[in-house]
C-alpha positions as CSV (number, residue, x, y, z in Angstrom):
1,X,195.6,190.3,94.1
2,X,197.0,187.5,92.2
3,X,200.5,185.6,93.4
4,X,201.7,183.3,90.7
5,X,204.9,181.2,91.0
6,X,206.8,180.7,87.9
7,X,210.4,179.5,88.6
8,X,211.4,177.3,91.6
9,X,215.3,176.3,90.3
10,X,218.0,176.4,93.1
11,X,218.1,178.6,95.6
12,X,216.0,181.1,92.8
13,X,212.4,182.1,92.7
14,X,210.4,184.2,90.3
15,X,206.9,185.6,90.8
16,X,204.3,187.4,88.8
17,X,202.2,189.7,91.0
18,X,198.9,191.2,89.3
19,X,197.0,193.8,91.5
20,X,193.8,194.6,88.9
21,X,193.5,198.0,88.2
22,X,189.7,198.1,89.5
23,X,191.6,196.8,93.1
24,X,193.7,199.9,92.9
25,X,190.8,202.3,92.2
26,X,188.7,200.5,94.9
27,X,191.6,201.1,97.7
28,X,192.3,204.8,96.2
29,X,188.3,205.5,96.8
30,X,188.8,204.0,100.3
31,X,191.9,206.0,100.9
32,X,190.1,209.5,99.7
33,X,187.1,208.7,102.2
34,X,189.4,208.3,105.3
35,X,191.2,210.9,105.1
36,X,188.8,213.7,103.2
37,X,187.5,214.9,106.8
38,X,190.8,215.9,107.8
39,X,191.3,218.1,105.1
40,X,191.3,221.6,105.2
41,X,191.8,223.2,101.3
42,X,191.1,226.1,100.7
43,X,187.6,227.0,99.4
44,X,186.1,224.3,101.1
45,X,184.7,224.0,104.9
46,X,186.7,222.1,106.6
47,X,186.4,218.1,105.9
48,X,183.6,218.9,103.3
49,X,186.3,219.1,100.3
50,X,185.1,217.0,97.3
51,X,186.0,213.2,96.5
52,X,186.4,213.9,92.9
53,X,188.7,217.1,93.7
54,X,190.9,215.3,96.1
55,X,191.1,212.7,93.5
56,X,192.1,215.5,90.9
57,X,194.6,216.7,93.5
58,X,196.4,214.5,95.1
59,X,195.5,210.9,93.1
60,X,198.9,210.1,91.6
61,X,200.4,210.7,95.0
62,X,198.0,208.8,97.0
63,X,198.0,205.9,94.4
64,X,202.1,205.8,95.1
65,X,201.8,205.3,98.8
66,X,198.9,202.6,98.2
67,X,200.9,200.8,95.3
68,X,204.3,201.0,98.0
69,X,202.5,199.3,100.8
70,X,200.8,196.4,98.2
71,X,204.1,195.9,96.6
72,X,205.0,195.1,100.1
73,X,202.0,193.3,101.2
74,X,202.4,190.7,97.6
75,X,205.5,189.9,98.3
76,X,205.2,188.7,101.7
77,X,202.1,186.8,100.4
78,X,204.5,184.8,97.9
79,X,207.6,184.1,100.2
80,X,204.2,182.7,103.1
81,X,202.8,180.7,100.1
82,X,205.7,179.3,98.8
83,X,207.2,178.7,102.4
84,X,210.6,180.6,101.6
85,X,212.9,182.7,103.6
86,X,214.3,185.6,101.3
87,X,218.2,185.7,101.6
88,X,218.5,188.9,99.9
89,X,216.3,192.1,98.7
90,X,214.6,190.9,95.7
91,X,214.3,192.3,92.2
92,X,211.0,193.9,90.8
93,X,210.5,194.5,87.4
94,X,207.3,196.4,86.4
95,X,205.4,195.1,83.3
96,X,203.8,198.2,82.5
97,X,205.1,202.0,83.3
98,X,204.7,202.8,86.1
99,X,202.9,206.3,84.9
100,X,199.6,204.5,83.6
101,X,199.7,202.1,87.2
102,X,199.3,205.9,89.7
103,X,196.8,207.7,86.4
104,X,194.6,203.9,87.2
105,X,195.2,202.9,83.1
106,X,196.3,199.5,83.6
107,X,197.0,196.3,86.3
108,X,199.6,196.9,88.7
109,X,201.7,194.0,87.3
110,X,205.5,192.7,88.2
111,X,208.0,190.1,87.9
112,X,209.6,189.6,91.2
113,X,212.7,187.4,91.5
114,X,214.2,186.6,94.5
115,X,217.3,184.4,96.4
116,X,215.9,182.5,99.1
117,X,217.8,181.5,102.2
118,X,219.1,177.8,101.9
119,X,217.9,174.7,104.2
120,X,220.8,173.9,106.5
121,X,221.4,173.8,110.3
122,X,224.1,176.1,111.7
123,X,226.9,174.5,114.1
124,X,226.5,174.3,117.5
125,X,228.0,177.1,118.6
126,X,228.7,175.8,122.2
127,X,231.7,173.2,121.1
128,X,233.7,175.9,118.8
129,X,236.8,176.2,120.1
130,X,239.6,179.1,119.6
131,X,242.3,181.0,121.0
132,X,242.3,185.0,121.5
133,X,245.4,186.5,121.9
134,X,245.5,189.3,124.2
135,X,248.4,191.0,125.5
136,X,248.8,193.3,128.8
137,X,250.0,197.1,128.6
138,X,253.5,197.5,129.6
139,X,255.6,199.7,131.4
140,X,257.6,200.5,128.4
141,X,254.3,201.2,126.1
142,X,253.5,203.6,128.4
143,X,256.7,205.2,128.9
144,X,256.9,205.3,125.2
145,X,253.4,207.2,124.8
146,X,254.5,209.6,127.7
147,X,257.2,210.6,125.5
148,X,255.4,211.0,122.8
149,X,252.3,212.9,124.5
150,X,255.5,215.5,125.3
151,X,256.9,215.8,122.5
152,X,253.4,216.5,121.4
153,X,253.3,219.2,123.8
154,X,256.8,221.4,123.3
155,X,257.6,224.1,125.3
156,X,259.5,226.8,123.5
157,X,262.8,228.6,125.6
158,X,264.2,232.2,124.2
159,X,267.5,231.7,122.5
160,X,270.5,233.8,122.9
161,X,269.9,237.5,121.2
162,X,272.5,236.4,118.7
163,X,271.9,232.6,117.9
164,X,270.0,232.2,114.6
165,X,266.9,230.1,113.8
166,X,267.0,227.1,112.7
167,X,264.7,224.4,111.7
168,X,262.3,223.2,114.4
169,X,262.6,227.1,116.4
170,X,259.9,229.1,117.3
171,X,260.2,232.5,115.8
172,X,258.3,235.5,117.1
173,X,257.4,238.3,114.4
174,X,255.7,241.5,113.7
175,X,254.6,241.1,110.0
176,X,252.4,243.2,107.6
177,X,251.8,241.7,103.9
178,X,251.6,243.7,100.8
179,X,250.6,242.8,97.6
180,X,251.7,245.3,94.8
181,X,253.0,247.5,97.6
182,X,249.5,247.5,99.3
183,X,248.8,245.7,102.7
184,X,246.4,243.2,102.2
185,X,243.5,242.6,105.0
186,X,244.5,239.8,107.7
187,X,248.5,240.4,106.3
188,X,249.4,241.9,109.4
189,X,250.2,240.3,113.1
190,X,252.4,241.1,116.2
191,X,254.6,238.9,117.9
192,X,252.9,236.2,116.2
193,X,254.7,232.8,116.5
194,X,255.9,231.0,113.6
195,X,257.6,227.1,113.9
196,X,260.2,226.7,111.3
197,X,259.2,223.8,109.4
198,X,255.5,223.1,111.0
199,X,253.9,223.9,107.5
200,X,251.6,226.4,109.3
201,X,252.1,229.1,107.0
202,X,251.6,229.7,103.0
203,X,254.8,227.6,101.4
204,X,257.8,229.4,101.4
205,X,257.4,231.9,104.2
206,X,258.3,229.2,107.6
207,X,261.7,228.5,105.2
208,X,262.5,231.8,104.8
209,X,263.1,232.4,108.6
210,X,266.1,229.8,108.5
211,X,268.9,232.4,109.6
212,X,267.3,235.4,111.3
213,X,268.1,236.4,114.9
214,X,266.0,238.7,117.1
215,X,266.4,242.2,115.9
216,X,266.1,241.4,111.9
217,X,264.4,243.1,109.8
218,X,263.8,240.9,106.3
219,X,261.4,240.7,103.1
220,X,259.7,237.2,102.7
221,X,258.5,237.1,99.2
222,X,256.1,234.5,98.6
223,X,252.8,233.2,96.2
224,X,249.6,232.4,97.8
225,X,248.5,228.3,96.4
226,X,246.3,228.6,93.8
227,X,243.8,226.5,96.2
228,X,243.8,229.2,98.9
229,X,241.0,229.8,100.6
230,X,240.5,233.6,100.2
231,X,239.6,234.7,96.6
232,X,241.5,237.9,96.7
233,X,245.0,235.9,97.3
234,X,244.7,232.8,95.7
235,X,247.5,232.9,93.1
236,X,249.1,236.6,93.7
237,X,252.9,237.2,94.6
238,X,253.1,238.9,98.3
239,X,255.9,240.6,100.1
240,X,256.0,240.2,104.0
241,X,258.0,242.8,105.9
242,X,259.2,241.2,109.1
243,X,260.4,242.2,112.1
244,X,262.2,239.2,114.3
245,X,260.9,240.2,118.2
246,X,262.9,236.6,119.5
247,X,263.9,233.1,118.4
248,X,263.2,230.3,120.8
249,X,264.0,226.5,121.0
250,X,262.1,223.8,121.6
251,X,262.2,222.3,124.8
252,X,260.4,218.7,125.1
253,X,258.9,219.0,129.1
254,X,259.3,216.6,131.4
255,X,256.9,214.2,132.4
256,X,256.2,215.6,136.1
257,X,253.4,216.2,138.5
258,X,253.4,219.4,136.6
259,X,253.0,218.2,133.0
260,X,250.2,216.1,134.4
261,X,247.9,219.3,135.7
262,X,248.5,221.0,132.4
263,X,245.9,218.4,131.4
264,X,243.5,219.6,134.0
265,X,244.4,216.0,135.9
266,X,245.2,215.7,139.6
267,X,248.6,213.7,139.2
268,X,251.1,212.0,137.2
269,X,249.8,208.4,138.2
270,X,245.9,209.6,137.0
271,X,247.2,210.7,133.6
272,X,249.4,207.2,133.5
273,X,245.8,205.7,134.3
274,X,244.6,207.4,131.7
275,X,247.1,206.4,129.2
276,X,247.4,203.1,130.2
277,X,243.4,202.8,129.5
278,X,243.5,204.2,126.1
279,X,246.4,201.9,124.9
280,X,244.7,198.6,126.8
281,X,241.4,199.4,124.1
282,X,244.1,199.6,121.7
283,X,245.2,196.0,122.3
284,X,241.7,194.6,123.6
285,X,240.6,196.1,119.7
286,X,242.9,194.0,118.3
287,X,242.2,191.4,120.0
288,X,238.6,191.0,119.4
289,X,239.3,191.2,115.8
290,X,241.7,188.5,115.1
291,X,239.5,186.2,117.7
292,X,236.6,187.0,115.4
293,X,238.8,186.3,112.2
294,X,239.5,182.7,114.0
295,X,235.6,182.4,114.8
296,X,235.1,182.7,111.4
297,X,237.5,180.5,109.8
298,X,236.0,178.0,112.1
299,X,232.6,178.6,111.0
300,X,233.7,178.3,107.2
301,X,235.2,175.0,107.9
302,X,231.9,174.0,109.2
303,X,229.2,174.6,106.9
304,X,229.3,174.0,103.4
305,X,225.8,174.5,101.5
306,X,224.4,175.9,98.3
307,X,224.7,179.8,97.8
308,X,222.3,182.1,96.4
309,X,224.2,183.0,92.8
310,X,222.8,186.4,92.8
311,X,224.1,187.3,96.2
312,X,227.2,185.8,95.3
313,X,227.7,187.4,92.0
314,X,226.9,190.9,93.4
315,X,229.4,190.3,96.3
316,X,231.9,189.2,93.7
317,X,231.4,192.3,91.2
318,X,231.5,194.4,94.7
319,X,235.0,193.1,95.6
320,X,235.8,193.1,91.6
321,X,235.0,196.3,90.9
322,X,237.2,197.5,94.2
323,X,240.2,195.6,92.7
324,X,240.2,197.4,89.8
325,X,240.3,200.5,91.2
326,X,243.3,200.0,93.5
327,X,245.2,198.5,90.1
328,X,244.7,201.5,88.4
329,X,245.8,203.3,91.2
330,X,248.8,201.3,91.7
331,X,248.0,200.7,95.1
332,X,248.1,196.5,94.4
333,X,250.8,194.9,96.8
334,X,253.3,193.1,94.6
335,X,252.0,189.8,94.7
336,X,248.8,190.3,93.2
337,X,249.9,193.3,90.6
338,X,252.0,190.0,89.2
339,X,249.0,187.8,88.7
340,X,246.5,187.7,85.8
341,X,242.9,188.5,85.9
342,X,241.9,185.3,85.5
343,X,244.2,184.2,88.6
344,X,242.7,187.3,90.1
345,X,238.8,186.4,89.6
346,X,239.4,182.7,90.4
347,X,240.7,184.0,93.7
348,X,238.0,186.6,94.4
349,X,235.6,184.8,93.2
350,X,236.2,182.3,96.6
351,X,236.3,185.1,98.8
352,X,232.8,186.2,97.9
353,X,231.4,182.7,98.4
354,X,233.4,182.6,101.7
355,X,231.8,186.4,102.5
356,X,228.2,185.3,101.5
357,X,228.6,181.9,103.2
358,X,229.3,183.1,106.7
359,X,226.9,186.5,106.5
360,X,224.3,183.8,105.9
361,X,225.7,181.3,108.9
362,X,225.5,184.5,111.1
363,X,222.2,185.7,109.9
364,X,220.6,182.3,111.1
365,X,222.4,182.3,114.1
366,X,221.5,185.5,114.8
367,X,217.7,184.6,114.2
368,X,217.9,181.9,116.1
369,X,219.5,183.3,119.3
370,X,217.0,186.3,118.4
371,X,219.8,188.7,118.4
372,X,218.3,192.3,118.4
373,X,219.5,195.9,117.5
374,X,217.9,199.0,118.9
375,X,216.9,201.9,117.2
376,X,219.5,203.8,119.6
377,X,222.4,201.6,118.4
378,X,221.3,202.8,114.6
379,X,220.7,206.2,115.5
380,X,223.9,206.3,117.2
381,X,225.6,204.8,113.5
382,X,224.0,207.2,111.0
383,X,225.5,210.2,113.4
384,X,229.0,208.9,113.2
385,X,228.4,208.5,109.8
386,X,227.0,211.9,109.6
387,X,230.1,213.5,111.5
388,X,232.6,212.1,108.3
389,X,230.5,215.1,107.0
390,X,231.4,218.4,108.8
391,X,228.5,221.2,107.9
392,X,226.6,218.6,106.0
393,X,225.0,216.1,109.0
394,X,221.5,216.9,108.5
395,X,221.4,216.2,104.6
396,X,223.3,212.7,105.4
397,X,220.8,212.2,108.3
398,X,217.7,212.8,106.2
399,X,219.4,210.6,103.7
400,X,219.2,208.0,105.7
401,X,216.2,208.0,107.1
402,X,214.7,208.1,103.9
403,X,216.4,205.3,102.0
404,X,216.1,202.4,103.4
405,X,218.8,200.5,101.4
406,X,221.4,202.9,102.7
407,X,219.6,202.1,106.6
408,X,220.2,198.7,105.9
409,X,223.4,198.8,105.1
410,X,224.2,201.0,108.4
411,X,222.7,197.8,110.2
412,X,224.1,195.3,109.4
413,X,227.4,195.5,110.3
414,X,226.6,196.2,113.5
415,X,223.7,193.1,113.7
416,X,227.0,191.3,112.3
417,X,228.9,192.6,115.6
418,X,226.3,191.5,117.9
419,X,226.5,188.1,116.5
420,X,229.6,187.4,116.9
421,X,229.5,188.6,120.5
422,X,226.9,186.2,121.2
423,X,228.8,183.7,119.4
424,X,231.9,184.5,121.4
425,X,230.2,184.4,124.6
426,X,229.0,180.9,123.8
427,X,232.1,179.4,122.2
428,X,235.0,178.0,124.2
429,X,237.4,180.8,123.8
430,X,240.6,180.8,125.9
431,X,242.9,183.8,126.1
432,X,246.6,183.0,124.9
433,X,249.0,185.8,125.9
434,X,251.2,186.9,123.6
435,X,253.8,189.8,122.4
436,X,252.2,193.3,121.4
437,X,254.3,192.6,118.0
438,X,252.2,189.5,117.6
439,X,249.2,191.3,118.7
440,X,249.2,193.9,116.1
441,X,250.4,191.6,113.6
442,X,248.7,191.9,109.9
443,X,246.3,189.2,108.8
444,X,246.2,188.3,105.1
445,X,242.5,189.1,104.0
């Protein structure tokens, strides 16, 4: 194996990596003989299955797993000889295809170019000072989301036999759909409930209600979207016959002892607890993030260093590219819709030295505390991710597990979390009270 360093400018190096191809064949050879009596093929006793056949057989896919591991093994032999600390995943470009490397034709030869970390020594942690706001869960915040949790929860009361429905009622109905004078399977119900105005139903038939009292009979004619589920619908006029059983209104219920059990909860006071716990993460959320945003702007004020260009470039095109699509999509806030491109880059192009600037701050400090994650904490990340996915979490799962660029993604926001845990832990942070509107207030990116 020969390691040959041919640029050293900046924060950039390049490498050309030979591995002769008489290495390769030598460590294929190796590879065959360790694992030929463990084989089992048939037409041969067990373990007893030719070199030369194995070879034949599985070669090219041997030679891939031995050419991954001394890709691998070369480039942690440049960064040790050249004393460097990669900052980023580097690039490899193969000299010759890589076809002839795994059939043994030629050298296993490539460029490799790669950012190294720069030389500078984080902050001292310990004398960062800043303020987190936090704010305590009021009476009225809870009240509010009472309110809300019962107006979530309606209760529906039978109306007079002559009062007609209006928007907002509960109607109960005996149905049966027809299309072209033919019921349809799964038209039909009885006493089947229908909210005027919940958007429960195909379009047209909740509206049509508007008006009836109990004791109606009337025709709902209606067209099934053309994005309906059921292939024998989607598109096609239907008539509903209806028969109106009751109309009832909505009746908010009062927040009692009573309302609390239908929770399956003891008392009133337990679910308050219980409310007043989920709206305390809430704020305690909140706070944590804008205490991290003021960690950070400290730590941006603190270091100034050379940046790797190609981590700062791809950060830039990353942040570029999703600009661009939020203009076509008109989704720019007014401000920036009104400024050119060139305004535009110049001011992107700061945030993604500001972006690579601190994940490399908090990468070191990270190393240098010897912040860990577990495997659990990743595990734990690739099944939330997996869960954005309903019927589909073992194809993201396996995804994951074998790609390790989308694995390393998954960690590190979450190393990046643990770091600035430890950091706030450290820091002198003092908690300044303020008002939930300030709390929750937005913070420019």
């Amino acid at each position: 194996m020969e390691v040959t360093e041919t640029n050293a400018e900046g924060l950039s190096r390049s490498f050309k990596i030979v591995v002769p191809a008489s290495e390769l064949a030598a460590k294929l050879d190796d590879r065959i003989s360790e694992i030929r009596p463990q084989m089992n093929l048939k037409g041969f006793r067990p373990g007893k299955v030719p070199a030369s056949h194995v070879k034949k057989m599985f070669g090219k896919s041997i030679m891939g797993e031995l050419i991954e591991g001394l890709v691998g093994e070369a480039n942690q032999k440049a960064f040790e000889e050249a004393k460097i600390r990669p900052a980023s995943q580097p690039d490899i470009k193969m000299v010759d295809d890589l076809e002839k490397v795994l059939e043994g034709a030629v050298d296993l030869a490539y460029d490799l170019d790669v950012d190294i970390m720069p030389d500078f020594e984080p902050a001292d942690i310990k004398v960062i000072e800043i303020e987190r706001p936090v704010t305590k869960v009021s009476d009225e915040e809870i009240d509010e989301a009472l309110q809300k949790l019962a107006e979530q929860n309606l209760k529906f009361e039978a109306r007079a036999k002559t009062a007609k429905a209006k928007d907002g009622d509960a109607v109960a109905i005996d149905f049966v759909g027809k299309i072209n004078g033919e019921a349809f399977d799964g038209g039909s119900a009885e006493d089947q409930a229908v909210v005027i105005g919940a958007g429960r139903f195909i379009p047209g038939f909740e509206e049509q209600l508007v008006g009836v009292k109990a004791g109606d009979e009337k025709e709902l004619n209606v067209t099934f979207p053309e994005d309906y589920p059921s292939e024998d619908l989607k598109g096609k006029d239907a008539v509903f016959e209806v028969k109106v059983n009751e109309v009832r209104a909505p009746k908010t219920p009062e927040v009692d002892e009573e309302f609390a059990k239908n929770f399956g909860l003891e008392s009133l006071d337990q679910l308050k607890e219980m409310i007043t716990g989920q709206i305390q993460n809430e704020h305690d959320g909140a706070s944590r993030q804008k205490a991290k945003r003021a960690l950070l702007d400290e730590l941006d004020k603190l270091h100034a260093f050379d940046l790797p260009k190609k981590m700062v470039e791809q950060e830039f095109q990353t942040i570029w590219t999703q600009l661009q699509q939020e203009k076509e999509a008109g989704n720019l806030d007014e401000t920036e819709a009104n400024k050119s491109d060139e305004e535009l880059e110049e001011e992107y192009r700061k945030i993604a030295d500001r972006r690579v600037r601190l994940g490399l701050v908090l990468a070191e400090i990270g190393r240098v505390a010897d912040v860990q994650i577990t495997d659990q904490e990743v595990q734990q990340a690739v099944i939330a991710e997996a869960r954005r996915f309903p019927g589909q979490e073992r194809e993201v799962v396996e995804f994951f597990q074998k790609n390790q660029n989308a694995m390393a993604q998954v960690r590190a926001p979450i190393y990046e979390e643990k770091v600035v845990d430890h950091i706030l832990e450290v820091a002198k942070v003092t908690d300044k009270e303020v008002s939930k509107d300030d709390l929750f207030a937005e913070m420019e990116d």
